[in-house]
Structure formats: structure tokens, C-alpha cells
C-alpha positions in Angstrom: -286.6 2.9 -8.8 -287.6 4.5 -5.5 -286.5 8.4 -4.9 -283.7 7.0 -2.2 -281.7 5.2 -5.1 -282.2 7.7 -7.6 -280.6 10.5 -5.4 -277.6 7.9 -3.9 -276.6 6.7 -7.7 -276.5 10.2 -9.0 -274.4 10.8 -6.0 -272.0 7.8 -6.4 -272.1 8.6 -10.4 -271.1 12.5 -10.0 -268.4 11.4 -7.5 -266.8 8.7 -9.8 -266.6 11.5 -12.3 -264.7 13.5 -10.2 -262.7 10.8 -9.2 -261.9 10.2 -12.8 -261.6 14.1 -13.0 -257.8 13.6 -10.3 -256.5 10.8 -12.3 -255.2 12.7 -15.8 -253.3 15.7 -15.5 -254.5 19.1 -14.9 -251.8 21.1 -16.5 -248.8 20.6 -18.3 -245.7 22.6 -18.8 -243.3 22.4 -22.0 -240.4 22.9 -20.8 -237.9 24.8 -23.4 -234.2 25.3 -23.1 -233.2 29.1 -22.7 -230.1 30.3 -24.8 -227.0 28.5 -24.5 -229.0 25.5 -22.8 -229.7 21.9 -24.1 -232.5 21.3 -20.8 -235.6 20.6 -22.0 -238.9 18.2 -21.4 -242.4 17.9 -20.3 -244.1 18.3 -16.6 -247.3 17.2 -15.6 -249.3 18.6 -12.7 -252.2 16.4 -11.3 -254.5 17.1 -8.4 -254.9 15.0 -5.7 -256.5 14.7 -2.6 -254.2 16.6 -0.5 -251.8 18.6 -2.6 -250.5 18.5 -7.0 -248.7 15.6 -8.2 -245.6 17.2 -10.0 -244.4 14.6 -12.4 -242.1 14.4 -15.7 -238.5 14.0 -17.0 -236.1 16.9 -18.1 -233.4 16.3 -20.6 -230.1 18.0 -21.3 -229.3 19.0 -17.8 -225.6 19.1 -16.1 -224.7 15.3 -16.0 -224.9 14.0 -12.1 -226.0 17.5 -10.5 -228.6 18.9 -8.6 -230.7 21.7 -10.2 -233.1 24.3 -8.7 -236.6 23.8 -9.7 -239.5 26.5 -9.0 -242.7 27.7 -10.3 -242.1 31.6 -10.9 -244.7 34.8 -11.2 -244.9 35.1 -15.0 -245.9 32.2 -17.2 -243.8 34.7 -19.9 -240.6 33.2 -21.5 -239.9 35.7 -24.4 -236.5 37.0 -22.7 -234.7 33.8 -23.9 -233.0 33.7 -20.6 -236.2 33.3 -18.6 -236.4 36.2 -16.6 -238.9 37.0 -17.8 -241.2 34.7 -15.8 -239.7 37.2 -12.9 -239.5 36.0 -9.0 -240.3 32.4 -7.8 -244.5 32.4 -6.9 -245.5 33.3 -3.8 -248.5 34.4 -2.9 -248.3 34.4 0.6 -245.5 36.5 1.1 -243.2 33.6 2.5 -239.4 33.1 2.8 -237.7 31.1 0.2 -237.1 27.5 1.6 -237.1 23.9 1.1 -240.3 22.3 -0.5 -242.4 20.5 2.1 -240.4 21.9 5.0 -241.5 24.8 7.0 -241.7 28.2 5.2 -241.2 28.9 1.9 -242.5 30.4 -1.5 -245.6 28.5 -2.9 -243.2 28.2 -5.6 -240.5 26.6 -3.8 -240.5 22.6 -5.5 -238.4 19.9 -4.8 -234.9 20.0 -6.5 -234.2 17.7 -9.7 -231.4 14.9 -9.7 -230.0 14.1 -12.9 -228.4 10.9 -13.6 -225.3 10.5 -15.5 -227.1 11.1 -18.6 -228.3 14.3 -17.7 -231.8 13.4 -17.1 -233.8 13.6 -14.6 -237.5 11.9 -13.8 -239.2 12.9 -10.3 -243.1 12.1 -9.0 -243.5 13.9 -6.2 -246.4 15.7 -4.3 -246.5 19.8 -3.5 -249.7 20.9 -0.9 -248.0 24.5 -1.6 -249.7 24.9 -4.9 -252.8 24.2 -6.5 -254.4 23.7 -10.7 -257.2 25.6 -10.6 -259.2 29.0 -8.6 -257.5 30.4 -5.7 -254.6 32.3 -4.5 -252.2 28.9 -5.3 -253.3 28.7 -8.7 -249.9 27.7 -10.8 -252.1 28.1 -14.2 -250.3 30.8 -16.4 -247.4 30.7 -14.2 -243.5 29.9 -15.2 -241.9 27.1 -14.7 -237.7 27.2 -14.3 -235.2 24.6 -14.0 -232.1 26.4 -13.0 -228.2 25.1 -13.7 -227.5 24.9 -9.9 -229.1 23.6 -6.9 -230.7 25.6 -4.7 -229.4 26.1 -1.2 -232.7 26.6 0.6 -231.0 29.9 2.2 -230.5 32.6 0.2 -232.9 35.2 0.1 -235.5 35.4 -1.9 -234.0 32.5 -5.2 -232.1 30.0 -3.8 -228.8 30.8 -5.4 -229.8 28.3 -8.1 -228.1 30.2 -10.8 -229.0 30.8 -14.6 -232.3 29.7 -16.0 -231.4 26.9 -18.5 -235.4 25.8 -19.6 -238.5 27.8 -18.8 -242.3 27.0 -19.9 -245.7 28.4 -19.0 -247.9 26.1 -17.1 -251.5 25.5 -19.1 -254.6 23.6 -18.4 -254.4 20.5 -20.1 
């Protein structure tokens, strides 16, 4: 094989392995209900291109309501109320605001819906946070879901309310 070829299907080899690399998750997060709370399930987060696919489904959530969802500081849930995973993450010293729209805490995801049932399953995409080195990194962080929505506003948590399932984001 002539030295050309060699060097191009290493090349095309090492990229489809990186390829493969964005298509199973990166890091996971087991969500657990906090005392007094039924909310629990399991998020995925997988890198893409441009941003982290945030996937999953959370159970046991307040039937037909919106509920505040963040990744916070501390990947530490010991308090059994989670506060212990402290403020929402932000790393860049931002306001609190709406995912994907102008300002706001790296932190700062996209709200969960859940149906009558109390569950909710989302897919979306966040280019505020990142799986791996750098100042985005969400690994070891906390993830809440909170019993309220968050009104975008208040200064610096949303007014989302208690903590009803918290989990510490690790590398899958």
C-alpha cells in the first residue's frame, strides 16, 4: 500500500472511532428522590457536535406540572434534601435564565413536563455545558429536579422550589 493510503485510512479509521466515541453516552446521572419525594429516574448526557444531548425520563413527579431542572455546584446528595449539591453551576458568573436563551447559569437546563402520569421524557440539546476537561465540565456535578417550575427571573434559582430527586453526574 503506498505511504498516501496508509496515512488517509488511519485518518478515516481514528475519525470513525471518534465518531463512534459521540454516539453512547458520556455520563449518566441516577437520579434519587430526596425525603418526602417519589421523583426518581435516569439521565443521559451525550456529546455532540455542537453542544450535550440531555436525555432520560423522571418518574414520580407532580402529575401535569412543570418542574425546574438544573445541574448544581456539588455532585454531593448526603443532605437528603439536596442542598447539598449547593447553587445551580456556573462557571462563568452569569445570571440565572432560560436554557438556550441569552444569559444564564451553565447550569440553567430546559424545564421538565410531566404528563398525567407524573413522568416526564425530554431529548434535548444544552451548548452551555460540556462531559469532559474544561471550565463546562458537568462531571461530578449535581443534578436537581425541583417540585416547581422555574420562572427564569428570580435571582440566582429560579424560584423552582424544594429539591424532590438529586444525583451526581459520572462518566459512563
Amino acid at each position: 500500500m503506498q505511504p498516501h493510503l496508509i496515512l488517509l485510512s488511519s485518518a478515516l479509521f481514528l475519525t470513525a472511532c471518534a465518531m463512534s466515541n459521540n454516539t453512547s453516552p458520556a455520563a449518566t446521572a441516577q437520579l434519587q428522590s430526596t425525603k418526602g419525594s417519589q421523583a426518581a429516574g435516569v439521565v443521559t448526557f451525550t456529546p455532540q457536535r455542537n453542544g450535550v444531548r440531555v436525555s432520560g425520563t423522571v418518574r414520580g413527579l407532580k402529575p401535569n406540572a412543570e418542574h425546574g431542572f438544573h445541574v448544581h455546584e456539588k455532585g454531593d446528595c448526603s443532605s437528603g434534601d439536596g442542598m447539598s449539591a449547593g447553587g445551580h453551576f456556573n462557571p462563568a458568573g452569569r445570571p440565572h435564565g432560560r436554557h438556550g436563551a441569552g444569559e444564564h447559569h451553565a447550569g440553567d437546563l430546559q424545564g421538565l413536563k410531566a404528563d398525567a402520569a407524573g413522568v416526564a421524557t425530554f431529548d434535548f440539546e444544552s451548548r452551555a455545558i460540556a462531559v469532559g476537561p474544561g471550565a463546562t465540565d458537568i462531571i461530578g456535578r449535581g443534578l436537581i429536579v425541583h417540585l416547581d417550575p422555574d420562572d427564569y427571573k428570580t435571582q440566582p434559582t429560579g424560584n423552582s422550589g424544594a429539591r424532590v430527586a438529586c444525583a451526581v453526574i459520572a462518566r459512563s
